[in-house]
C-alpha positions as CSV (number, residue, x, y, z in Angstrom):
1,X,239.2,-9.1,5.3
2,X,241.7,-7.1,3.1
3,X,239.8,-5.3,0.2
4,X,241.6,-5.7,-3.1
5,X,242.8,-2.3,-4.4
6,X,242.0,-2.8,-8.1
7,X,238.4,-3.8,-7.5
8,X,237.9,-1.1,-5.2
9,X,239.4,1.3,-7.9
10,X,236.6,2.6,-9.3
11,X,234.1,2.8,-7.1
12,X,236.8,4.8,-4.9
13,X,237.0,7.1,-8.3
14,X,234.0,8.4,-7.9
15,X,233.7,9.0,-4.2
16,X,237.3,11.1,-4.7
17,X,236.2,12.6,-8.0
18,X,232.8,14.1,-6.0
19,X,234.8,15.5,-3.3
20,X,237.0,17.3,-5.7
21,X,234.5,18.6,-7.7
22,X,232.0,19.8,-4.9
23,X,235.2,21.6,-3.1
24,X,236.6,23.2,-6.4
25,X,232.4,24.9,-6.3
26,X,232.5,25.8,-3.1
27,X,236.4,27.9,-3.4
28,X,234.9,29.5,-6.2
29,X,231.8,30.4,-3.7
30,X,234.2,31.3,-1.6
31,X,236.3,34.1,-3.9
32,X,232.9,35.4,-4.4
33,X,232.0,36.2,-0.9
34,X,235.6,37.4,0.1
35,X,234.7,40.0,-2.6
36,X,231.4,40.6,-0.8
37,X,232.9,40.8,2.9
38,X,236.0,43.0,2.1
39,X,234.3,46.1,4.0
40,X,233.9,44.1,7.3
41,X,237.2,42.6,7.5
42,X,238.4,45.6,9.1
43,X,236.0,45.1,12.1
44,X,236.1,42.0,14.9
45,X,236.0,38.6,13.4
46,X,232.8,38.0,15.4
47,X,229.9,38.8,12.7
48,X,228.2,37.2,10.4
49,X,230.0,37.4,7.1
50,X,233.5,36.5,8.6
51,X,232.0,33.5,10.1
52,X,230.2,32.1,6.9
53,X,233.7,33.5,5.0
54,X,235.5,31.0,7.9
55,X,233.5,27.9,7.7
56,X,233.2,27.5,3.8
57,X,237.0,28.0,3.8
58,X,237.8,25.0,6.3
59,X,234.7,22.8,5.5
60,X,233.6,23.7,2.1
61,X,236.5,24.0,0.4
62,X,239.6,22.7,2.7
63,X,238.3,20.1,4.3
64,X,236.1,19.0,1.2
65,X,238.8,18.1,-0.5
66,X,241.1,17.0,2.2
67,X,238.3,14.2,2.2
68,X,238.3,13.5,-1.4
69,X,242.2,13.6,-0.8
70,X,242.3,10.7,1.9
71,X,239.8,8.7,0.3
72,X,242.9,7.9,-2.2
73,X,245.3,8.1,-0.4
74,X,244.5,6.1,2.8
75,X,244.1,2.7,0.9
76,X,248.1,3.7,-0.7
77,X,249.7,4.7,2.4
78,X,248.1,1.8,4.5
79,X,248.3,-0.9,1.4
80,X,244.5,-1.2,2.1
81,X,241.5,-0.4,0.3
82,X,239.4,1.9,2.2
83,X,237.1,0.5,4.6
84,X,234.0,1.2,3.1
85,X,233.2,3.3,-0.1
86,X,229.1,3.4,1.1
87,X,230.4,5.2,4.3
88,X,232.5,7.2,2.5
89,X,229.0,8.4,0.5
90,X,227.0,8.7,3.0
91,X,229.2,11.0,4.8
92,X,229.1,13.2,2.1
93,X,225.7,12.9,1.5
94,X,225.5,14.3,4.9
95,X,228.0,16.6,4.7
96,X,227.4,18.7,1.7
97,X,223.6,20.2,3.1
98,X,224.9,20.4,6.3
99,X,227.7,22.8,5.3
100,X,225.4,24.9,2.9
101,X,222.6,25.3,5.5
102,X,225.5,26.5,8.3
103,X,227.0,29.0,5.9
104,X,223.7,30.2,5.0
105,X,222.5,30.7,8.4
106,X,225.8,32.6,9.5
107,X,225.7,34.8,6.1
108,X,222.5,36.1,7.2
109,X,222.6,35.4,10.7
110,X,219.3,33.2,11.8
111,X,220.9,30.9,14.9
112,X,218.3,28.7,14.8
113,X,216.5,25.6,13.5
114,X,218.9,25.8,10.1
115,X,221.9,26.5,12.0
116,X,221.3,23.7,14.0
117,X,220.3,21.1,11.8
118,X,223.0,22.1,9.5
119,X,225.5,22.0,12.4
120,X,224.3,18.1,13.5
121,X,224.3,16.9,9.8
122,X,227.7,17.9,9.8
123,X,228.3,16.1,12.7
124,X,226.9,13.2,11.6
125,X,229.2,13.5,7.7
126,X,232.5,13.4,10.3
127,X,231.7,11.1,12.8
128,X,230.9,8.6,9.7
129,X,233.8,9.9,7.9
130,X,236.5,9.4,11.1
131,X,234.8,5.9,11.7
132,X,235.6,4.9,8.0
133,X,239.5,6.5,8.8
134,X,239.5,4.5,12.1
135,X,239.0,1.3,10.9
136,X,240.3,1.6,7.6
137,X,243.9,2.0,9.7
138,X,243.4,-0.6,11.8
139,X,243.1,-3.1,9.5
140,X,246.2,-1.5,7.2
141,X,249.9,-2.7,7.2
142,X,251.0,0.4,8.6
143,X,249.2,1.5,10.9
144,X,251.2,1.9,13.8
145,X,253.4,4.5,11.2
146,X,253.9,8.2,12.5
147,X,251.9,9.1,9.5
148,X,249.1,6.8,10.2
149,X,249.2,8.5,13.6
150,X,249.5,12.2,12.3
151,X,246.4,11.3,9.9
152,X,244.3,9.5,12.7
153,X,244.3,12.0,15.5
154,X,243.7,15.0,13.3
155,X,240.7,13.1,12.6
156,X,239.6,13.0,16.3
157,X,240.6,16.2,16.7
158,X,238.5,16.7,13.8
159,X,235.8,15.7,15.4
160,X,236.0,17.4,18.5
161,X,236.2,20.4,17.0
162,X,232.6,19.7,15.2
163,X,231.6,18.5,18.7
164,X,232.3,21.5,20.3
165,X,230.9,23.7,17.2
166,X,227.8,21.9,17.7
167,X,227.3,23.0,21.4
168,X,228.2,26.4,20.6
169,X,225.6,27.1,17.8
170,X,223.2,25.3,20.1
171,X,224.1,28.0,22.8
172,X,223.0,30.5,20.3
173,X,219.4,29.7,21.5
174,X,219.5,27.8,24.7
175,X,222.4,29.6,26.2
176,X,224.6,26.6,28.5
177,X,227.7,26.7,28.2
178,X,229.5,27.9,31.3
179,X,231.8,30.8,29.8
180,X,231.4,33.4,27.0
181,X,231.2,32.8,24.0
182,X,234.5,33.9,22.4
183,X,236.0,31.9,24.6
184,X,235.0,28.4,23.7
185,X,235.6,30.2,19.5
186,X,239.1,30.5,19.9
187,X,239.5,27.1,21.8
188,X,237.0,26.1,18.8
189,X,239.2,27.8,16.1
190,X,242.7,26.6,17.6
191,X,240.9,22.8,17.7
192,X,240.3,23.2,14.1
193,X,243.5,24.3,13.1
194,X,246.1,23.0,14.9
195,X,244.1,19.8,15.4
196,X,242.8,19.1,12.3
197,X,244.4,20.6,9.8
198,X,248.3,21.1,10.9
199,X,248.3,17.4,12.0
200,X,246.7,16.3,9.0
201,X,248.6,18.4,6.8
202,X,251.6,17.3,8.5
203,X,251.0,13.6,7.9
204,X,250.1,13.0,4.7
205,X,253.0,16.1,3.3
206,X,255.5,14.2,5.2
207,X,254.8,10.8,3.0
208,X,253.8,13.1,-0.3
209,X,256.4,15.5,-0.6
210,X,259.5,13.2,-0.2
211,X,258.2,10.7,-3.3
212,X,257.1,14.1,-5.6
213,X,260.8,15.4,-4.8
214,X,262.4,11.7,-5.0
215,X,264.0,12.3,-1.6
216,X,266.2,9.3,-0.4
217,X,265.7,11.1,3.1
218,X,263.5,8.6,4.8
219,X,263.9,8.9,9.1
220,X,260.8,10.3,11.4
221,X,262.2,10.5,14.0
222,X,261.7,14.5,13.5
223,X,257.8,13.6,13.1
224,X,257.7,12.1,16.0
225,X,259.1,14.5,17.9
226,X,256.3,17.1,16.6
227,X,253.7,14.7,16.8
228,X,254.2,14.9,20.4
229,X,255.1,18.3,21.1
230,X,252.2,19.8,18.8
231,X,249.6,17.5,20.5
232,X,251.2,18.4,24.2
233,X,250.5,22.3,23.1
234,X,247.1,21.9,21.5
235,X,246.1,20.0,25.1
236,X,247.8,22.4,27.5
237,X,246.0,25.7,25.5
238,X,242.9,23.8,25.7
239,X,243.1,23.7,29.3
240,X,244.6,26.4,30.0
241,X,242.3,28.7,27.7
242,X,239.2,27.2,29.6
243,X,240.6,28.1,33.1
244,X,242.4,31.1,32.5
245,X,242.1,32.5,28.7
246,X,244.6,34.0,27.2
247,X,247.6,35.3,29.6
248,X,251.2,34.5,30.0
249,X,251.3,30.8,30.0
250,X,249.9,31.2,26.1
251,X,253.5,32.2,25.3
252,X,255.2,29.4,26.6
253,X,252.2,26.9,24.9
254,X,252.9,29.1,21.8
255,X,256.9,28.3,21.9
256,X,255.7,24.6,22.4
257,X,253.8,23.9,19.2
258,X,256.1,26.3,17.8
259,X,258.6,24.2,18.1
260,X,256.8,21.0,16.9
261,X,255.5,22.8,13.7
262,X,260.0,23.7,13.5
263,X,260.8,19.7,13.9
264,X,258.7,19.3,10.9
265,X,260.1,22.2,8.9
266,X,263.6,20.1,9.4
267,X,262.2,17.3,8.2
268,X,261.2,19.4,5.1
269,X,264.3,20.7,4.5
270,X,266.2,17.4,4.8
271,X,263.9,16.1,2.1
272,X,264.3,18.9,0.4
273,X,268.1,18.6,-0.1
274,X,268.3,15.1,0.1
275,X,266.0,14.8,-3.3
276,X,266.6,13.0,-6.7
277,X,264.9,15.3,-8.7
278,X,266.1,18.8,-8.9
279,X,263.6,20.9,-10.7
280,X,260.8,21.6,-9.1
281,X,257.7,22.0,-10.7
282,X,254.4,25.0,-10.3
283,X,252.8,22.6,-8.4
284,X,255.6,21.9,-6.2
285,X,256.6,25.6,-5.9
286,X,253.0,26.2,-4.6
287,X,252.8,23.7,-1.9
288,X,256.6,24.4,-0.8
289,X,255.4,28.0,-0.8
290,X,252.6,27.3,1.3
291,X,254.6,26.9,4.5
292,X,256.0,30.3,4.2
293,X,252.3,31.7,4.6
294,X,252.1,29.5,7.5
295,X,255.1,30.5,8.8
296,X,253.9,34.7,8.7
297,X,250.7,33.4,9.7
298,X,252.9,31.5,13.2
299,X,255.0,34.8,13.4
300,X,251.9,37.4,13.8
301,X,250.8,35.2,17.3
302,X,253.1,36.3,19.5
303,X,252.0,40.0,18.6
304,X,248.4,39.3,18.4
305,X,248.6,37.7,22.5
306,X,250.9,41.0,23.3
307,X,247.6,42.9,22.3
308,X,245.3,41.1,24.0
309,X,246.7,40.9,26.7
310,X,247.1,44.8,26.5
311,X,242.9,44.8,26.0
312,X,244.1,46.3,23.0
313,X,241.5,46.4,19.9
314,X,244.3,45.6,17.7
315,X,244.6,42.0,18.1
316,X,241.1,41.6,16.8
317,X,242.1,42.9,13.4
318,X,245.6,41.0,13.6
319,X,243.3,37.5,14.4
320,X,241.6,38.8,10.8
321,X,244.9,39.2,9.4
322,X,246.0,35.6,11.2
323,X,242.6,33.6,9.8
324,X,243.6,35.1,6.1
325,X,247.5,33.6,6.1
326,X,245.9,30.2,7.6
327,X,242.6,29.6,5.6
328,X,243.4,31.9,2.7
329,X,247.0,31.6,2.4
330,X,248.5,28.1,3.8
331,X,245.5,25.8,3.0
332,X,244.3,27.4,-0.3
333,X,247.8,27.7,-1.6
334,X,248.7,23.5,-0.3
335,X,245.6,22.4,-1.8
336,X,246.1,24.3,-5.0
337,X,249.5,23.1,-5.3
338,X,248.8,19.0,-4.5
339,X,245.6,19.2,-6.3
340,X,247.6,19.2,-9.6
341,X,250.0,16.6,-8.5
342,X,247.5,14.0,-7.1
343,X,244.5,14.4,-9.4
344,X,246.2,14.0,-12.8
345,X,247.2,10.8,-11.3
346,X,244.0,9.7,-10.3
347,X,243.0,10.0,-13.7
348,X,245.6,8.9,-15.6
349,X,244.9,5.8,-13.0
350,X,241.3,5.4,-14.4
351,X,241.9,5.8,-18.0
352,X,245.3,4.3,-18.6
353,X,246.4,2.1,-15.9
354,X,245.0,-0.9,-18.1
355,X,246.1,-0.4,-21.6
356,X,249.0,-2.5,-23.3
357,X,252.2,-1.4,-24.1
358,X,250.7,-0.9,-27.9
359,X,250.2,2.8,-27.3
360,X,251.8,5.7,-26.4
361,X,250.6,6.5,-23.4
362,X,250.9,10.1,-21.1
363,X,252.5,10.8,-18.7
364,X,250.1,11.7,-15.2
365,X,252.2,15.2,-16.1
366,X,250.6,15.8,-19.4
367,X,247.4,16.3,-18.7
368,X,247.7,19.2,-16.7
369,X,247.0,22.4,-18.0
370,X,250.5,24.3,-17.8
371,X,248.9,27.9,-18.6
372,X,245.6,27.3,-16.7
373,X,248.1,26.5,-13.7
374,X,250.0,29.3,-14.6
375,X,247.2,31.6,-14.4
376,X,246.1,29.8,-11.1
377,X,249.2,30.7,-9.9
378,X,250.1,34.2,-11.2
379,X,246.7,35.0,-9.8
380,X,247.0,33.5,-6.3
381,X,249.9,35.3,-5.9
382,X,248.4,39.2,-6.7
383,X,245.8,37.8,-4.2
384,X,247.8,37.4,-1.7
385,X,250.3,40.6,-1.9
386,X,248.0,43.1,-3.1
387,X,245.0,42.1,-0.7
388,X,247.6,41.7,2.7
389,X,249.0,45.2,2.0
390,X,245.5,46.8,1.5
391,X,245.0,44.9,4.6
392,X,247.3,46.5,6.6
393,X,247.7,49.6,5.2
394,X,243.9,50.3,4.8
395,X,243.7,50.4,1.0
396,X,240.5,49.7,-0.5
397,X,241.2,49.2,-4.4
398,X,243.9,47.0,-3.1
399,X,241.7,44.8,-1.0
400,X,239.2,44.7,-4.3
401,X,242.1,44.2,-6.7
402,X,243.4,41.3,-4.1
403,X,239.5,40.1,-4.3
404,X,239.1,39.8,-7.6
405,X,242.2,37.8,-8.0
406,X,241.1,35.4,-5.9
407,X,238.0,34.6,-8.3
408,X,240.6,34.5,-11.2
409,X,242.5,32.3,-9.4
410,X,239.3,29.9,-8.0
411,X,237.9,30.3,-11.4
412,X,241.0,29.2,-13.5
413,X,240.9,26.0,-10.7
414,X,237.5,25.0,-11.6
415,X,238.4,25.2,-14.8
416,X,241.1,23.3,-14.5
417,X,239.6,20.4,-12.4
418,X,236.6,20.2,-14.4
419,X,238.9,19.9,-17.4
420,X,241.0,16.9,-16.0
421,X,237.5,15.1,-14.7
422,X,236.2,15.0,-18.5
423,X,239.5,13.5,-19.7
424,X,238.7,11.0,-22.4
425,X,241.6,8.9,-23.1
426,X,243.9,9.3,-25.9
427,X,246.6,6.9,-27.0
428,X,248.9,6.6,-30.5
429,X,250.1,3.7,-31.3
430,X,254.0,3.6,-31.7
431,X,255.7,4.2,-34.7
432,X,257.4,1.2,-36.3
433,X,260.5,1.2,-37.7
């Protein structure tokens, strides 16, 4: 049975709303904590602060509101309403303690009943989450599209990579699994990434960006063509990884997915220059700018497998430096870009969608914040520069001034959400001649 859209709208508001506002909390838990872990980022990526640091960047904050995100946007790509708005709230229900109890227990380090629970409960948010995706698809008229596929098998890979989490915080205790430890984290880490976020990313950008642009550019055949070659890498490092680790073959599964991650980057730019509209606004900037971190982030790999592959301890510190362009820099930066294009949407949706042509009504546009945004962005920005070169020259105050830009820029966002979410609608009537 097809849910109507504009009966499901406002229940759908709140489920979206929740997951913007509980990710915009934990970012700005996040800025605090990179402040707090700045002395051990020089060290290996294995300890206790890093890993609480990892996980309340990619479930906390990324894939919080990635959630809230889809919820939308599923019913608008798929011209369906979402499956089910009570399994949307359940999985959050689930998902929220399970992600505080997990970063609690790696902050101070107690792999045990906490950990666990906390691991399973997330579990239990995804799987209902990826069940609600699944059949929401099926049911939509485009589901067989490339980005229906992009968005559906990040979503199992989503959940494979919380599978395999699972296991390994379980080993913590009741040591299992068949190979060390660090070995099933980076095949963990690379699940999450590639997997989950790149595909995801991928999918829903490559419907977004081409209506925020106005791009007449409409073929995919360059999305298929990553689809399938960023899936065939993630697979054959997977395997490979398992068997063997990391050793020669990783550079050719590198150039793979590297390629697949370039088909999409052409599909960028033809939308890019094929576009309508040709100013680009902060919003845009930031989420264009995004794939540039992700591009340093691709171009440190190659160095970072010469190293280990040397048994050199300098490939730990350049995995730091990698994690920070991917979590840090690509997500943050495409979230805090789109957040400002889709949200004031949303909410001009719910407060203005059904009022007559009597009144002067906004523009989604005008109720953003233009200096907030500014300071968002002007912030993000001395983040990223000032903390990367402390970074990698070894420069304290820069790492603390990089820090404490970070909470600017997380606080400013907060701010800035919290400010659209109590909108109260505000209409003039036309002047008459």
């Amino acid at each position: 049975m097809v849910i109507n859209l504009s009966k499901q709208q406002h229940s759908l508001y709140k489920i979206v709303i929740a997951h913007y506002s509980i990710g915009a909390v934990f970012f700005l838990v996040l800025s605090v904590m990179f402040f707090f872990s700045i002395e051990v980022m020089s060290g290996h990526y294995f300890q206790p602060m890093l890993l609480a640091l990892t996980h309340t960047a990619a479930l906390g904050w990324g894939t919080m509101v990635i959630f809230g995100a889809l919820n939308q946007l599923l019913p608008v790509i798929l011209e369906r309403g979402l499956f089910s708005i009570r399994i949307g709230w359940w999985s959050l229900l689930f998902l929220v303690p399970g992600i505080i109890l997990l970063i609690y227990s790696f902050w101070v380090f107690e792999p045990g009943i906490y950990m666990q629970i906390g691991s399973v409960l997330i579990l239990i948010g995804v799987f209902l989450f990826v069940l609600n995706v699944l059949f929401t698809i099926a049911k939509g008229k485009q589901a067989s599209s490339v980005f229906a596929e992009f968005i559906l098998t990040s979503c199992l890979w989503l959940f494979l990579t919380i599978s395999l989490g699972v296991l390994m915080v379980f080993n913590f205790q009741y040591p299992f699994l068949p190979k060390e430890h660090l070995q099933f984290l980076r095949l963990h880490a690379q699940m999450g990434i590639s997997g989950w976020f790149l595909l995801l990313i991928i999918g829903v950008s490559a419907k977004l960006i081409p209506m925020f642009l106005l791009s007449s550019y409409q073929k995919t055949n360059l999305l298929t063509v990553s689809y399938y070659l960023i899936n065939g890498a993630l697979i054959a490092f997977l395997i490979d990884g398992y068997l063997h680790g990391i050793n020669f073959n990783t550079y050719f599964i590198l150039g793979l997915g590297t390629s697949g991650i370039g088909f999409y980057f052409a599909f960028l730019y033809q939308c890019i220059v094929s576009r309508i509209r040709k100013g680009i606004d902060m919003p845009m900037v930031q989420s264009l700018s995004s794939f540039l971190l992700l591009g340093m982030g691709i171009l440190i790999l190659p160095v970072i497998l010469y190293y280990h592959i040397q048994n050199d301890a300098y490939a730990v510190q350049l995995s730091v430096l990698y994690g920070t362009f991917i979590f840090m820099g690509w997500v943050s930066a495409l979230i805090l870009g789109q957040t400002f294009k889709t949200l004031p949407y949303i909410v001009w949706v719910k407060h203005y969608e059904q009022l007559t042509g009597k009144f002067r009504i906004p523009l989604p546009a005008d109720l953003i914040h233009n200096r907030l945004l500014f300071v968002q962005l002007i912030a993000f920005f001395i983040f990223l520069v000032s903390f990367l070169v402390g970074f990698l020259l070894r420069i304290s105050a820069l790492k603390y001034l990089g820090a404490v830009s970070l909470i600017m820029c997380s606080t400013s966002y907060c701010l800035h959400v919290f400010l659209l979410l109590i909108h109260k609608t505000r209409t003039e009537k036309y002047d008459r001649i």
